[in-house]
Legacy VTK file of the C-alpha trace (Angstrom):
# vtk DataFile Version 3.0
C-alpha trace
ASCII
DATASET POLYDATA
POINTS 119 float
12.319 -24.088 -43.451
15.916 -23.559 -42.423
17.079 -23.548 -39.548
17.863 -19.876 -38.853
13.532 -19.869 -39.722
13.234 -22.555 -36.673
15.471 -20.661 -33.875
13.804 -17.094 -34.788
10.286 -18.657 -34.398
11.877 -20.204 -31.364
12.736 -17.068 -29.758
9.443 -16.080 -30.335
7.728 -18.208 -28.553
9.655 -17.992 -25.543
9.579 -14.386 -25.269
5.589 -14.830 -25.784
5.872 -17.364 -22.710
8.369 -15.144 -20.911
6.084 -12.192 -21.287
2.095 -13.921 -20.448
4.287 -14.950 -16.748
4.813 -11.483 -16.283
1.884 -9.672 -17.701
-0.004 -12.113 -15.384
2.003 -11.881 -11.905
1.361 -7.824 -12.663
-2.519 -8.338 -12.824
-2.249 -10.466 -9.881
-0.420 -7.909 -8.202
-2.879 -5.049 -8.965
-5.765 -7.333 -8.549
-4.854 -8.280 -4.349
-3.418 -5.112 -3.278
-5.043 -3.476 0.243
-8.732 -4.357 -0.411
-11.033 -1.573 1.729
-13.859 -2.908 3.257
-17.352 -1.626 1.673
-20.116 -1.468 3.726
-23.362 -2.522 2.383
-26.180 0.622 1.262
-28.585 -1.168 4.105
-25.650 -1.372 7.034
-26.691 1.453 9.861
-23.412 2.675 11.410
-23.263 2.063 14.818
-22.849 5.357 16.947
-19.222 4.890 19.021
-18.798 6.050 22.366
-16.106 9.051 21.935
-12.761 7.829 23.404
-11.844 10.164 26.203
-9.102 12.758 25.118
-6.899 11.775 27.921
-6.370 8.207 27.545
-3.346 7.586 25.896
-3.102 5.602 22.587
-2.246 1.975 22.969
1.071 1.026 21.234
0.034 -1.918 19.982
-2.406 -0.577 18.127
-0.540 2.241 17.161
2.047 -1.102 15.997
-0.511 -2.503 14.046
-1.608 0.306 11.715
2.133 1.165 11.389
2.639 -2.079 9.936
-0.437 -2.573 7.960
-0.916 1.499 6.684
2.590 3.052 6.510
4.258 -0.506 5.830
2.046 -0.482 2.203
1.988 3.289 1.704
5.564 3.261 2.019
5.975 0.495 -0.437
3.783 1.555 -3.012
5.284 5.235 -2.913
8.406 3.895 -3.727
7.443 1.504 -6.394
4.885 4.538 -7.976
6.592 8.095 -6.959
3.266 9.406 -6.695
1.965 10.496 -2.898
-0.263 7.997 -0.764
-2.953 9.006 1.832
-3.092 6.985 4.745
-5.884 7.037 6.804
-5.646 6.843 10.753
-8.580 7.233 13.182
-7.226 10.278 15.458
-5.167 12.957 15.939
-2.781 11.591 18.373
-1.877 8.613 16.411
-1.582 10.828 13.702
0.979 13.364 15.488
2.849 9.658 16.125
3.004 8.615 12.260
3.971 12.377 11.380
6.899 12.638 13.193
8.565 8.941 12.451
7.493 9.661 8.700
9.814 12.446 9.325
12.571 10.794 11.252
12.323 7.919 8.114
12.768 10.556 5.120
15.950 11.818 6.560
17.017 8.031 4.423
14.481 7.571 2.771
13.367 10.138 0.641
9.848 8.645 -0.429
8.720 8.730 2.758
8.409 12.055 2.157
5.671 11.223 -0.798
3.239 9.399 2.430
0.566 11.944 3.948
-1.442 11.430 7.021
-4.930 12.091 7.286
-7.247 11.809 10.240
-10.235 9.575 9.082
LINES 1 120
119 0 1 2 3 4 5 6 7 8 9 10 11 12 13 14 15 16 17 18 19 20 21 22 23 24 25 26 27 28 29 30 31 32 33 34 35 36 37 38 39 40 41 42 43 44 45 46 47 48 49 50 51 52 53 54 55 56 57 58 59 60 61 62 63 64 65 66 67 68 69 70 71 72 73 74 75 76 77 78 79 80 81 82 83 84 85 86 87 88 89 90 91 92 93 94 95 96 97 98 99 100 101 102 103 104 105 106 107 108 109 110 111 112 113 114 115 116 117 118
């Protein structure tokens, strides 16, 4: 075997260890992103007191979701280019995400990809 034989097989083998790192930080990747709860098919849901139209929504909550819902959306619109539904529980919080998804595509224009939807 000479030794241009050694160094191709070489290469070969790195790029084969170069490329399993990758292939498996991508599965990893896929395999851990924003798990939904599931309820079970014997779980009951619990019937919630309506909130009372007046109250105003708490910004901390309203914090929260923005970090955890648009934060992701936001991230995975840019990485895809394909639009994301995010989910929020009512129309007030969802007039809030609206218009700061709006004041955010003025830079960024992905933002624009991110739809709100009143779950």
């Amino acid at each position: 075997m000479s030794s241009r034989d050694i160094e191709q097989v070489m290469h070969r083998r790195a790029f084969r260890v170069a490329f399993a790192k990758v292939a498996s930080a991508s599965r990893r990747l896929r395999r851990y992103r924003e798990k939904r709860a599931r309820t079970a098919w014997f779980d009951h849901p619990v019937e919630a007191e309506p909130a009372p139209l007046s109250a105003p929504p708490d910004p901390v909550a309203i914090a929260v979701l923005a970090m955890e819902s648009l934060g992701r959306a936001s991230m995975r619109a840019a990485f895809t280019g394909v639009e994301v539904k995010v989910a929020v529980p009512d129309h007030t919080t969802a007039a809030i995400f609206r218009a700061a998804l709006s004041q955010t595509a003025r830079n960024r224009s992905t933002d624009q990809l991110i739809r709100v939807v009143v779950d």
